[in-house]
N, CA, C and O atoms as a printed pandas DataFrame, in Angstrom:
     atom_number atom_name residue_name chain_id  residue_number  x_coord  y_coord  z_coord
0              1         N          UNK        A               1  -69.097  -55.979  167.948
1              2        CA          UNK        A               1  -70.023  -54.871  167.963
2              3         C          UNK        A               1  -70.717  -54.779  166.606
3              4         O          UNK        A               1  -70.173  -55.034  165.531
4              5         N          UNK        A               2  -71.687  -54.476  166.740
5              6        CA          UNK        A               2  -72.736  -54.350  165.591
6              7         C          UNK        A               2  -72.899  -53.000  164.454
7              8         O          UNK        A               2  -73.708  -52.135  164.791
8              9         N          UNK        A               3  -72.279  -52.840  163.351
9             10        CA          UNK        A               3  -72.428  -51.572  162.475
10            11         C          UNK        A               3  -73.609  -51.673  162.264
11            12         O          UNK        A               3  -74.003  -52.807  161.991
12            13         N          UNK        A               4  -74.434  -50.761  162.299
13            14        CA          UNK        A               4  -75.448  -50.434  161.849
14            15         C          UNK        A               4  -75.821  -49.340  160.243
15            16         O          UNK        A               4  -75.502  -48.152  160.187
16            17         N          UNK        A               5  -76.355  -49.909  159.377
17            18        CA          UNK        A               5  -76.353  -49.028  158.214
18            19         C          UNK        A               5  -77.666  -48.659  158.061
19            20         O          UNK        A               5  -78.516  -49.338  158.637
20            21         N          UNK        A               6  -78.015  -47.671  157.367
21            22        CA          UNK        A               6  -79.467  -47.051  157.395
22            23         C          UNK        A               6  -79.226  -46.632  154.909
23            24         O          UNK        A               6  -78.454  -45.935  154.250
24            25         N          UNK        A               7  -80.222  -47.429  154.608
25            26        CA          UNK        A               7  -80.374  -47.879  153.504
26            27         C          UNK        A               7  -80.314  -46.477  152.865
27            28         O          UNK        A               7  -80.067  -46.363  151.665
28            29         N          UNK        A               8  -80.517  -45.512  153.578
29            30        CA          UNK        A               8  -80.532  -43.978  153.157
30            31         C          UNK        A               8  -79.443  -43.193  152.782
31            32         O          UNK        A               8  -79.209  -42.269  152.004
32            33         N          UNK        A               9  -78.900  -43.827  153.543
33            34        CA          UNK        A               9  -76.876  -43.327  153.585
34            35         C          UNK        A               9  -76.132  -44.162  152.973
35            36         O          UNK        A               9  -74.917  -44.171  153.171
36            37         N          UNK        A              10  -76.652  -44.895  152.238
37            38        CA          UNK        A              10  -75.620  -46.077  151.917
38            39         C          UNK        A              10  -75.032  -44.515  149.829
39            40         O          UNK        A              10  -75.564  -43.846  148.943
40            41         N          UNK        A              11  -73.442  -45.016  150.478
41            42        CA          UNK        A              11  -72.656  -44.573  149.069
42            43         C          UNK        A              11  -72.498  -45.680  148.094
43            44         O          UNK        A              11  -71.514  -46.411  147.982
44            45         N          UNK        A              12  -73.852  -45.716  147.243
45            46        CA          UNK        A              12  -73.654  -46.790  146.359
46            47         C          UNK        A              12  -72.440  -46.611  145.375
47            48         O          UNK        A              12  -71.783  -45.571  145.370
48            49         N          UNK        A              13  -72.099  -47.961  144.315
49            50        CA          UNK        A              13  -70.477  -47.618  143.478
50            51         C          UNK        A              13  -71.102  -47.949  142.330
51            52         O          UNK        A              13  -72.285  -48.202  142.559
52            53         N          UNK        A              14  -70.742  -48.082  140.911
53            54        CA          UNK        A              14  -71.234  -48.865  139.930
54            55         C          UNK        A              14  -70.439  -50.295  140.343
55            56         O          UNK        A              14  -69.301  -50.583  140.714
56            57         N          UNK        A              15  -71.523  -50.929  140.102
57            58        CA          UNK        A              15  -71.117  -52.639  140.455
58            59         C          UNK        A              15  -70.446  -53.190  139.061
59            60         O          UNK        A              15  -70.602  -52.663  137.959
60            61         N          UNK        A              16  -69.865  -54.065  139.271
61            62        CA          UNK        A              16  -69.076  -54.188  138.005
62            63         C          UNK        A              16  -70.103  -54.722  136.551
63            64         O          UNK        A              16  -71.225  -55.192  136.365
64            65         N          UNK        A              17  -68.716  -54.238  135.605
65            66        CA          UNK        A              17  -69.585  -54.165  134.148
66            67         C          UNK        A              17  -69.071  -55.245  133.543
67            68         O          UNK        A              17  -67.979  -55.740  133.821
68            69         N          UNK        A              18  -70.168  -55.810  132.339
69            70        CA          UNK        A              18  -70.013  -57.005  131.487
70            71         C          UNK        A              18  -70.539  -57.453  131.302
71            72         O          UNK        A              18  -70.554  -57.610  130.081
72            73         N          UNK        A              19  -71.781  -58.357  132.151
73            74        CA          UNK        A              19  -73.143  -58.695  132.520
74            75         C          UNK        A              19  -74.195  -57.774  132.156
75            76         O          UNK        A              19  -74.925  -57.932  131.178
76            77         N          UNK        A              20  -74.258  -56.755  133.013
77            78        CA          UNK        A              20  -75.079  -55.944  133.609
78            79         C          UNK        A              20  -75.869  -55.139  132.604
79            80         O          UNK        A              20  -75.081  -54.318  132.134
80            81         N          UNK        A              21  -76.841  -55.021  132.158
81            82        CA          UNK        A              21  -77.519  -54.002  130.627
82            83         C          UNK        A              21  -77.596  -52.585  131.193
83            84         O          UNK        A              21  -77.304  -51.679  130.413
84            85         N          UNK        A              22  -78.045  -52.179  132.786
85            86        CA          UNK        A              22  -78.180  -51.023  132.834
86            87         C          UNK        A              22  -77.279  -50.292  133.729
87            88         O          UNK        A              22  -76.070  -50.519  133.690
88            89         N          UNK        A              23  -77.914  -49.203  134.744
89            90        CA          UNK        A              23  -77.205  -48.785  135.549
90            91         C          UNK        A              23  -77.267  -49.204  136.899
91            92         O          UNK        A              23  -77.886  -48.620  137.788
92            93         N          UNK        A              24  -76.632  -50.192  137.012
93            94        CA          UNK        A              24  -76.597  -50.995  138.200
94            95         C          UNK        A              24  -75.976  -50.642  139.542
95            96         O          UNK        A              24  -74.796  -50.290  139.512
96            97         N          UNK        A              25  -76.499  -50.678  140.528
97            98        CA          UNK        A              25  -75.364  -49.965  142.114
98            99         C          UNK        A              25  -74.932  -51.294  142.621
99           100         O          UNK        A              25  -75.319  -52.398  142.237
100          101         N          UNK        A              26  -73.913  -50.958  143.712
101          102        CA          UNK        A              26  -73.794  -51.900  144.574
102          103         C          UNK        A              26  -73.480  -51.646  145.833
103          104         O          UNK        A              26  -73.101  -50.480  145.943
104          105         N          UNK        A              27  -73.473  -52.272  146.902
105          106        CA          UNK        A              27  -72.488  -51.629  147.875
106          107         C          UNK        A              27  -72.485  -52.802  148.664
107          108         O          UNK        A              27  -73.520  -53.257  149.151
108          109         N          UNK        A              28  -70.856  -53.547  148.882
109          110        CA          UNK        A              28  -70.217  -54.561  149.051
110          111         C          UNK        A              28  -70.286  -54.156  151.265
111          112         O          UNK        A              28  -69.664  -53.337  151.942
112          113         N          UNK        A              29  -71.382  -55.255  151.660
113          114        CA          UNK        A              29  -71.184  -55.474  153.043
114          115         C          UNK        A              29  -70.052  -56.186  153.580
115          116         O          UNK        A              29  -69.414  -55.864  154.583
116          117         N          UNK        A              30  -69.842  -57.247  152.781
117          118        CA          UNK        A              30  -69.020  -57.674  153.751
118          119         C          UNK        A              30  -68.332  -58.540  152.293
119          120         O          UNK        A              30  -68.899  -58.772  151.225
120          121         N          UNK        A              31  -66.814  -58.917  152.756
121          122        CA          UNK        A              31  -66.183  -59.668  151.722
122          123         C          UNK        A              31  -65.065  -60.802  152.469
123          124         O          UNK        A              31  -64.722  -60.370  153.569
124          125         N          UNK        A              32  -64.625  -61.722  152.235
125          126        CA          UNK        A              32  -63.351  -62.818  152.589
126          127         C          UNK        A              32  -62.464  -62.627  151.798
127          128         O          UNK        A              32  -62.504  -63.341  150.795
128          129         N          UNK        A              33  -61.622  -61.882  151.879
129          130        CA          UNK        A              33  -60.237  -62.129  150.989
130          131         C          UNK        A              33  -59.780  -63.387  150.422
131          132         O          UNK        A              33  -59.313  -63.629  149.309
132          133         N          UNK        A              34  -60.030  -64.187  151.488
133          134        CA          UNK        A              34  -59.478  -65.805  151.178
134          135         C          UNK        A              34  -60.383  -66.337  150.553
135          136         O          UNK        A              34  -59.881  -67.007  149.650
136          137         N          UNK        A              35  -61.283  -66.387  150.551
137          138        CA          UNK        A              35  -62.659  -67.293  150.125
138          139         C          UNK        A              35  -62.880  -66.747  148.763
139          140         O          UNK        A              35  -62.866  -67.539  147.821
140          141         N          UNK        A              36  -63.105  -65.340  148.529
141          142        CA          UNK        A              36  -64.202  -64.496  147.866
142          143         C          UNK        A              36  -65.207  -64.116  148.327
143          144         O          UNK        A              36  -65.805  -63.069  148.080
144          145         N          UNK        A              37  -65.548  -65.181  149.241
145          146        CA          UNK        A              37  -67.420  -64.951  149.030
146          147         C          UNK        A              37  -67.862  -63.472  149.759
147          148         O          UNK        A              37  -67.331  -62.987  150.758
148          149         N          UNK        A              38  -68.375  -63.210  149.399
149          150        CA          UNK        A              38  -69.064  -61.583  149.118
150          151         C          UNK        A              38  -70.706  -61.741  149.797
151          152         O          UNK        A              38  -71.388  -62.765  149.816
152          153         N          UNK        A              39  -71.023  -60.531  150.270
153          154        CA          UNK        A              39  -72.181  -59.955  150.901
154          155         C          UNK        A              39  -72.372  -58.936  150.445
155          156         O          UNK        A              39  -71.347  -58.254  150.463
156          157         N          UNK        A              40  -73.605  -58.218  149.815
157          158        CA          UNK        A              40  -73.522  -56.776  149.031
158          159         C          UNK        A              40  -74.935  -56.587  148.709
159          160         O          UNK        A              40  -75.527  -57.653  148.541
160          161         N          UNK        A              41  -75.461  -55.805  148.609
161          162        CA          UNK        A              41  -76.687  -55.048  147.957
162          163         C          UNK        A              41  -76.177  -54.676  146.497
163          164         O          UNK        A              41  -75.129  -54.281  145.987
164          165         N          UNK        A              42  -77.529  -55.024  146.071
165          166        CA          UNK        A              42  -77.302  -54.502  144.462
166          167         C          UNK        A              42  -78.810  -53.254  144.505
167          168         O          UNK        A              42  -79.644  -53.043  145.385
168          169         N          UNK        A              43  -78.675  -52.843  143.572
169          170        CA          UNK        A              43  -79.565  -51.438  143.072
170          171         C          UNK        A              43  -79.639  -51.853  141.919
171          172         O          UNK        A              43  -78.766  -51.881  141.052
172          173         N          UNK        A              44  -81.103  -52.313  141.877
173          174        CA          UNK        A              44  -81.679  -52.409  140.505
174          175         C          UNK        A              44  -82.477  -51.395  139.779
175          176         O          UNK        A              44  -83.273  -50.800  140.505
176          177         N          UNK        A              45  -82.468  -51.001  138.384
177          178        CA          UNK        A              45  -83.264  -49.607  138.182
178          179         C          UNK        A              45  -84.287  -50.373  137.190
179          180         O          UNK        A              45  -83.759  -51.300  136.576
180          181         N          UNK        A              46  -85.811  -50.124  136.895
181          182        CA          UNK        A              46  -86.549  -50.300  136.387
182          183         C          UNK        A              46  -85.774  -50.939  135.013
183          184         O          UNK        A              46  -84.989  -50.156  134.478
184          185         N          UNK        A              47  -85.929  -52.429  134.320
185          186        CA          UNK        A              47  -85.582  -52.499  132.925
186          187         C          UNK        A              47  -84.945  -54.138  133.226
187          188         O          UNK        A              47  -84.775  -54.825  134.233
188          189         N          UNK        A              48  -84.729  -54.294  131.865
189          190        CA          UNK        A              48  -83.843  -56.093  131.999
190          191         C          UNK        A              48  -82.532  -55.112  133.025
191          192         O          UNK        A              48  -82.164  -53.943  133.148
192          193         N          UNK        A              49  -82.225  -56.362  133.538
193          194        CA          UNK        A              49  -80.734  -55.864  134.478
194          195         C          UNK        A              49  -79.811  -56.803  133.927
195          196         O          UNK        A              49  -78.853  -56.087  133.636
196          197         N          UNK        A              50  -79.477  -58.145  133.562
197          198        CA          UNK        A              50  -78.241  -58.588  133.264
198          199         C          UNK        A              50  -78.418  -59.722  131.969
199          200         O          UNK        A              50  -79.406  -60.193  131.406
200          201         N          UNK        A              51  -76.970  -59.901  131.807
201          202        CA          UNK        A              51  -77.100  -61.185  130.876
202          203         C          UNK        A              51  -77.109  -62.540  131.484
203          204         O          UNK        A              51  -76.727  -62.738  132.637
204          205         N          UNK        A              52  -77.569  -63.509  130.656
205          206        CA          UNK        A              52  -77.898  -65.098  131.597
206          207         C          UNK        A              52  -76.041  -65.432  131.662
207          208         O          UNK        A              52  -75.155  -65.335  130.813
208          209         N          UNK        A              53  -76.050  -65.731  132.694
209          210        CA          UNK        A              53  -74.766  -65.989  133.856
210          211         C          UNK        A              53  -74.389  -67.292  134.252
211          212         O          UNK        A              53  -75.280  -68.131  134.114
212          213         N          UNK        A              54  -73.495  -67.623  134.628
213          214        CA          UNK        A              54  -73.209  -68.199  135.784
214          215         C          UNK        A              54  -72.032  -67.851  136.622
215          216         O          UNK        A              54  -71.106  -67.124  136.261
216          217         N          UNK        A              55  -72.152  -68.425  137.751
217          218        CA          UNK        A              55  -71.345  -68.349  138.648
218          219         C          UNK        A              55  -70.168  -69.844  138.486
219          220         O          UNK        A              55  -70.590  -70.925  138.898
220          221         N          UNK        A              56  -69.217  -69.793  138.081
221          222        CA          UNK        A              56  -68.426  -71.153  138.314
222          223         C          UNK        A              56  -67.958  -70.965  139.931
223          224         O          UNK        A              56  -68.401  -71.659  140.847
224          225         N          UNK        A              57  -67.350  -70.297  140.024
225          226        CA          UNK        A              57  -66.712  -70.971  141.689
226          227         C          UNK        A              57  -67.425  -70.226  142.327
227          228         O          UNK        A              57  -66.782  -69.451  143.035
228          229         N          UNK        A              58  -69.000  -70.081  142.402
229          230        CA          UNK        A              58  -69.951  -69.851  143.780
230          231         C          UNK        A              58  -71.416  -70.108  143.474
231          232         O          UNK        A              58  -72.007  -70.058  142.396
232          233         N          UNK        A              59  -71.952  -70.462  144.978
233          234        CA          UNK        A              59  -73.233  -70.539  145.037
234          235         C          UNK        A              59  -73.819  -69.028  144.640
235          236         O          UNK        A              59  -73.085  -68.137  144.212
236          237         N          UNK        A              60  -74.989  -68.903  144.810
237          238        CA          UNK        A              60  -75.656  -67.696  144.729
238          239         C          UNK        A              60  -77.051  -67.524  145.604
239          240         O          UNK        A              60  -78.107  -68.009  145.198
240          241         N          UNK        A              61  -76.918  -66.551  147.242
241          242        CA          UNK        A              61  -78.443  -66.834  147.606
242          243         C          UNK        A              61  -78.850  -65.292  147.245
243          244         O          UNK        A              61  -77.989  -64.413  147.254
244          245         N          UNK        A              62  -80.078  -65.045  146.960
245          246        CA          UNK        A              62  -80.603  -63.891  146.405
246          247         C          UNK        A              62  -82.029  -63.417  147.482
247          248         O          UNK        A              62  -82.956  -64.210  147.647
248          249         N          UNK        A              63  -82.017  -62.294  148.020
249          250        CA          UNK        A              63  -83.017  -62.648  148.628
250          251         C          UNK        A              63  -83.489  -61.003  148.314
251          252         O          UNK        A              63  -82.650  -60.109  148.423
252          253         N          UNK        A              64  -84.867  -60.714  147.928
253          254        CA          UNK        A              64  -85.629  -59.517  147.846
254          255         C          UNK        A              64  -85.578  -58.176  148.758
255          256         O          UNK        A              64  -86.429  -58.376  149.624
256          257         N          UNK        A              65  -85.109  -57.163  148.935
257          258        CA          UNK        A              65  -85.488  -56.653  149.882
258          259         C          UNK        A              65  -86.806  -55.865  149.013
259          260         O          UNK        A              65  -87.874  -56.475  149.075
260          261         N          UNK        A              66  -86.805  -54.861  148.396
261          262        CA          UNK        A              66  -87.956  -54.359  147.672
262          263         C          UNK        A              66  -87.568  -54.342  146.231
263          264         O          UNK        A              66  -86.487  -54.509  145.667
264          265         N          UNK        A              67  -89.231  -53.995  145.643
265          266        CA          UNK        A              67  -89.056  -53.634  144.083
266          267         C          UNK        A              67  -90.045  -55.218  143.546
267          268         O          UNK        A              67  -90.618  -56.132  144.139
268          269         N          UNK        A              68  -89.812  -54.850  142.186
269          270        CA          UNK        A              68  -90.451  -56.284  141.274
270          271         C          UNK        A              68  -89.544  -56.400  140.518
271          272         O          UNK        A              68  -88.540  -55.730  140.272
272          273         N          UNK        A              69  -90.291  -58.029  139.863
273          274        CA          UNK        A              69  -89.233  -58.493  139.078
274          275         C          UNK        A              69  -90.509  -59.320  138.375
275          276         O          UNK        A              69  -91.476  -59.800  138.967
276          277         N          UNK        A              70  -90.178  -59.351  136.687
277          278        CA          UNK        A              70  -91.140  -60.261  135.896
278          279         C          UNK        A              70  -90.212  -61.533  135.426
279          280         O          UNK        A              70  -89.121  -61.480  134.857
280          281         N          UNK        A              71  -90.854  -62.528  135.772
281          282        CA          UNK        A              71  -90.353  -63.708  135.838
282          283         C          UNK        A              71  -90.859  -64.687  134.792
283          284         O          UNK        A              71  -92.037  -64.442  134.534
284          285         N          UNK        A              72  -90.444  -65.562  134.204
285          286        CA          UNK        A              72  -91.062  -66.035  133.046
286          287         C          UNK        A              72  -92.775  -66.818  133.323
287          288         O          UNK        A              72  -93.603  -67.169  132.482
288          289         N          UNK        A              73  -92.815  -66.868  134.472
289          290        CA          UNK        A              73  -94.394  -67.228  134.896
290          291         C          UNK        A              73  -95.225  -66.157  135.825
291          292         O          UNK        A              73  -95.924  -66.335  136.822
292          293         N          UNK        A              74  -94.812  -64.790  134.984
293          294        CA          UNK        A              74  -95.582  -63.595  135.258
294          295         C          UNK        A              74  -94.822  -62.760  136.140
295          296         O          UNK        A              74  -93.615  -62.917  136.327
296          297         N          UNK        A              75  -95.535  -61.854  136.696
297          298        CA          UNK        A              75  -94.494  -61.083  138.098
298          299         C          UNK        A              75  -94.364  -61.041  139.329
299          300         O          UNK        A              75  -95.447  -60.781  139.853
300          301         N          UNK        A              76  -93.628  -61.161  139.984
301          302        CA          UNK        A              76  -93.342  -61.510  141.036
302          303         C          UNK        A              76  -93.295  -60.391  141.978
303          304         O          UNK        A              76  -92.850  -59.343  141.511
304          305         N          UNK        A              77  -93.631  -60.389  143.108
305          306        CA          UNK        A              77  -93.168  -59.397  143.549
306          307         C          UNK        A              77  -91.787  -59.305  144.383
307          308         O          UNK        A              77  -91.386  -60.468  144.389
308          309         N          UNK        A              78  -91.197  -58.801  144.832
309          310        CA          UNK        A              78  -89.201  -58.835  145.668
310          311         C          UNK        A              78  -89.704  -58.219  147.259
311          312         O          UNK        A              78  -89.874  -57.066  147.656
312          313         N          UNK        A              79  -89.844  -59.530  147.925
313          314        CA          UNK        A              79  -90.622  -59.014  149.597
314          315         C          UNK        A              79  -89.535  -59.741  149.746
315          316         O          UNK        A              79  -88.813  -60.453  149.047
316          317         N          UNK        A              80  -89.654  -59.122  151.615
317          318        CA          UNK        A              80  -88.545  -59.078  152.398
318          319         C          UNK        A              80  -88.852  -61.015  152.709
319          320         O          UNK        A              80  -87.938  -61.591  153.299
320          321         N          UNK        A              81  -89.342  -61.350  152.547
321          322        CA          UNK        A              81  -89.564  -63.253  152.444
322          323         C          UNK        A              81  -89.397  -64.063  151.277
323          324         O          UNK        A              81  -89.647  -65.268  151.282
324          325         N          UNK        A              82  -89.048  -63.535  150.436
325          326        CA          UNK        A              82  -88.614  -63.905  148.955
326          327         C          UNK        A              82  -87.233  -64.491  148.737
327          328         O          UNK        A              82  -86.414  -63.656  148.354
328          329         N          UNK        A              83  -86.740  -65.831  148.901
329          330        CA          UNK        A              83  -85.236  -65.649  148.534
330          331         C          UNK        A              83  -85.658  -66.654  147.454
331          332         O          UNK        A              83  -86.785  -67.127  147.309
332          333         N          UNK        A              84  -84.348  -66.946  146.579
333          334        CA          UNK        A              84  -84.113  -67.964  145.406
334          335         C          UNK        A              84  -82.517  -67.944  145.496
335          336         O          UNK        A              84  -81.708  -67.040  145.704
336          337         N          UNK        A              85  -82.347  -69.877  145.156
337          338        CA          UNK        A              85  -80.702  -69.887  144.550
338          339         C          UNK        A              85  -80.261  -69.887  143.508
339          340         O          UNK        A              85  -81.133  -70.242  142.715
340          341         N          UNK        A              86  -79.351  -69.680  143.035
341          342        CA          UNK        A              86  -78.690  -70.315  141.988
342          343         C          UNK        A              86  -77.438  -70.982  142.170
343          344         O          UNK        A              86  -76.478  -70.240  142.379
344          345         N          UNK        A              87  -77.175  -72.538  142.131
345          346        CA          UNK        A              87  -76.038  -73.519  142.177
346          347         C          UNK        A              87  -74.763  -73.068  141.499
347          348         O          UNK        A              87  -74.820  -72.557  140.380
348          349         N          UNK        A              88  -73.622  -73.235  142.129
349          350        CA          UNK        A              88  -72.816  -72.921  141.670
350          351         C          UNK        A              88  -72.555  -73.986  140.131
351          352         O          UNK        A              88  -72.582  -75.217  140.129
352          353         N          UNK        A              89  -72.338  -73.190  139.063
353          354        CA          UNK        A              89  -72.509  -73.103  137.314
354          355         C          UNK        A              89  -73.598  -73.432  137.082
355          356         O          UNK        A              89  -73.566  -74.497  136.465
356          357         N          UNK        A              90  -75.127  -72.898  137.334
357          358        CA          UNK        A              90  -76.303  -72.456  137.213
358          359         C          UNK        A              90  -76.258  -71.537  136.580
359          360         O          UNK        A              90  -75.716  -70.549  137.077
360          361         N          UNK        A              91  -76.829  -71.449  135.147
361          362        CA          UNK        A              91  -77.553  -70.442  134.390
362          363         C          UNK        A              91  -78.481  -70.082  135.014
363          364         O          UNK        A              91  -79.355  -70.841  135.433
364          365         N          UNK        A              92  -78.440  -68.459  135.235
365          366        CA          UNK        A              92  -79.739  -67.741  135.630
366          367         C          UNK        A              92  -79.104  -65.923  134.897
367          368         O          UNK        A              92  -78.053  -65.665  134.310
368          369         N          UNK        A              93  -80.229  -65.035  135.263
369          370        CA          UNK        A              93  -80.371  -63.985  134.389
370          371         C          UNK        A              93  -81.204  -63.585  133.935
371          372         O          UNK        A              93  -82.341  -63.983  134.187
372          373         N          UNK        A              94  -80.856  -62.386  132.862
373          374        CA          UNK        A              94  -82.086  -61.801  132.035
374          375         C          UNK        A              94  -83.356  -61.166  132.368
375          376         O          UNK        A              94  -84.327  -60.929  131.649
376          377         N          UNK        A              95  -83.092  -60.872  133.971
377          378        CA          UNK        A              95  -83.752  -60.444  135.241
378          379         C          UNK        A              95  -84.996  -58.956  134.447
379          380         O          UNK        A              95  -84.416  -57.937  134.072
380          381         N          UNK        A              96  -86.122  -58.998  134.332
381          382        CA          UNK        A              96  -86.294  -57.726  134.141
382          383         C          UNK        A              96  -87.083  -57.528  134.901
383          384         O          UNK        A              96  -88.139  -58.154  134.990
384          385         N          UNK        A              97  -86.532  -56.106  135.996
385          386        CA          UNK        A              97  -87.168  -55.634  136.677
386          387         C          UNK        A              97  -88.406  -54.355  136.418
387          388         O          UNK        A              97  -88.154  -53.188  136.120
388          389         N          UNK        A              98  -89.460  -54.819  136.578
389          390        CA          UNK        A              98  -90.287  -53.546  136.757
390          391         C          UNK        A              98  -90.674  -52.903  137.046
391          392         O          UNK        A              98  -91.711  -52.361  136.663
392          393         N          UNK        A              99  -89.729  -52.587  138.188
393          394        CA          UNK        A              99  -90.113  -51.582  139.406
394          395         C          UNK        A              99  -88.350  -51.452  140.149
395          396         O          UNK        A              99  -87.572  -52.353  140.465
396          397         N          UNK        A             100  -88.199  -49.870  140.231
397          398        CA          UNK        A             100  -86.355  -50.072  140.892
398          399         C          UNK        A             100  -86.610  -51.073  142.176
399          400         O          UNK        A             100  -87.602  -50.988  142.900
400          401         N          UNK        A             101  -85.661  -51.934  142.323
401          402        CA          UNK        A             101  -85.229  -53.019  143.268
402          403         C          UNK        A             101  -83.992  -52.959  143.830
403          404         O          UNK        A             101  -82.973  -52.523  143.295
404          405         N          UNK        A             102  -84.149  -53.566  145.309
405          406        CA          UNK        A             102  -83.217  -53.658  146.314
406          407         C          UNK        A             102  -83.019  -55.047  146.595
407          408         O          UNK        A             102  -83.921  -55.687  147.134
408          409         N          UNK        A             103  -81.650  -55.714  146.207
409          410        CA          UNK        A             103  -81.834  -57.384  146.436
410          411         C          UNK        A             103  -80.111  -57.528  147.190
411          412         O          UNK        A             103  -79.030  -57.055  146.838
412          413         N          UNK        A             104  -80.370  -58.090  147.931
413          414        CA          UNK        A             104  -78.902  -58.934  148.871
414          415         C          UNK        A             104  -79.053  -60.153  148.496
415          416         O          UNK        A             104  -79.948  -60.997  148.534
416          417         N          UNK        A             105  -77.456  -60.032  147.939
417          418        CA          UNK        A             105  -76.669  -61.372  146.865
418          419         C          UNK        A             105  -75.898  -61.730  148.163
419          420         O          UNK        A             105  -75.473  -60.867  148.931
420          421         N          UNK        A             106  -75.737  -63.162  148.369
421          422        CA          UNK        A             106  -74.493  -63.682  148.792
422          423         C          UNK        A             106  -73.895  -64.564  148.232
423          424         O          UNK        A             106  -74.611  -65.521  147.938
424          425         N          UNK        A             107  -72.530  -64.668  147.868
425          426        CA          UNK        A             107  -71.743  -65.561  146.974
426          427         C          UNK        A             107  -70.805  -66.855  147.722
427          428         O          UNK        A             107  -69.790  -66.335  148.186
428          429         N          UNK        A             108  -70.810  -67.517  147.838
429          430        CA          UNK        A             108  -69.888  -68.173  149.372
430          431         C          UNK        A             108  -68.624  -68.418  148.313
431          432         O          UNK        A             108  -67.781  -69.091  148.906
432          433         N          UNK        A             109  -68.256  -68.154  147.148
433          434        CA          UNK        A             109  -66.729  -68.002  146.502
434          435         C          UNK        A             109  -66.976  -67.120  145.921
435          436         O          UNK        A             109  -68.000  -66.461  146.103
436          437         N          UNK        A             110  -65.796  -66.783  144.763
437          438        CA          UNK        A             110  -65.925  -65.519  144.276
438          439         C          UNK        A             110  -67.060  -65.482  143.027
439          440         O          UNK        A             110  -67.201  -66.205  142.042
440          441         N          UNK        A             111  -68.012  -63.979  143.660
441          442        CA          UNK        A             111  -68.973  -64.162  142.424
442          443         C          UNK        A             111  -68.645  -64.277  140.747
443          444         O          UNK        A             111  -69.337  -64.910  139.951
444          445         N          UNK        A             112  -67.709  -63.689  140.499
445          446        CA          UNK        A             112  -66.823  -63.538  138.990
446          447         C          UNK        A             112  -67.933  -64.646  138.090
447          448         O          UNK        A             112  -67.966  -65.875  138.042
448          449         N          UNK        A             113  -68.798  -63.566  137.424
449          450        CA          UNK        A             113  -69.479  -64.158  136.567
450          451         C          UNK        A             113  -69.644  -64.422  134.966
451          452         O          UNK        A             113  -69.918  -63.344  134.440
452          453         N          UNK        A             114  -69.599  -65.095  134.348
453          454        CA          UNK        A             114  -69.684  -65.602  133.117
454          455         C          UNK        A             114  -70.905  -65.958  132.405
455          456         O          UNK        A             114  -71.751  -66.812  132.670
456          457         N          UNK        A             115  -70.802  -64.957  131.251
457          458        CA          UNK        A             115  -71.785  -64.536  130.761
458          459         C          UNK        A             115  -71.730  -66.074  129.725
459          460         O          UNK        A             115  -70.827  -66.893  129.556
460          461         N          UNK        A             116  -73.345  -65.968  129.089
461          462        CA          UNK        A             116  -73.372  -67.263  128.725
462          463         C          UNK        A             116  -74.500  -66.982  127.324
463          464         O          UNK        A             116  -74.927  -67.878  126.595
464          465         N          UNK        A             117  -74.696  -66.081  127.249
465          466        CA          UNK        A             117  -75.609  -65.790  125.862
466          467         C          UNK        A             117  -74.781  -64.998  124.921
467          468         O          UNK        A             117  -75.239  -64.661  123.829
């Protein structure tokens, strides 16, 4: 059977700290105990959002739901057709958003990220 969530009601948490420069949300859809790999919305608020990262034991698919993001070859906008990866131990980061953003991360191991600057 199908849960249905409505983006309105969602009880965002603070997503974890270490990375992260601002006030970041999250709210974890779906998770594997065994695996790690994780499904979750993040809440981005206007500003840089993290430090350059990687992921060692996971891929990373990222896909836009709303908001912007300035990218080192100008700005981008975060549409619902927008995804990007990052390979598992891929440096990526330093994200600054300029507009609050809504983005679904999926990790296929555990995201546990390592900061790299």
């Amino acid at each position: 059977m199908f849960k249905f969530l409505n983006f309105k009601d969602i009880e965002w948490k603070d997503a974890p700290r270490g990375y992260y420069l601002s006030n970041v949300k999250q709210h974890t859809l779906w998770e594997d105990k065994k695996t790690g790999a994780t499904l979750a919305l993040v809440k981005f608020p206007k500003g840089v959002a993290d430090k350059i990262h990687t992921h060692p034991e996971a891929n990373q698919i990222t896909i836009g739901l709303s908001g912007e993001i300035e990218m080192p070859n100008g700005i981008v906008p975060m549409l619902p057709n927008m995804a990007a990866t990052a390979s598992k131990g891929g440096k990526h980061g330093a994200t600054n958003f300029t507009k609050d953003s809504i983005v679904l991360f999926f990790w296929d191991g555990p995201p546990k990220p390592k900061v790299e600057e």
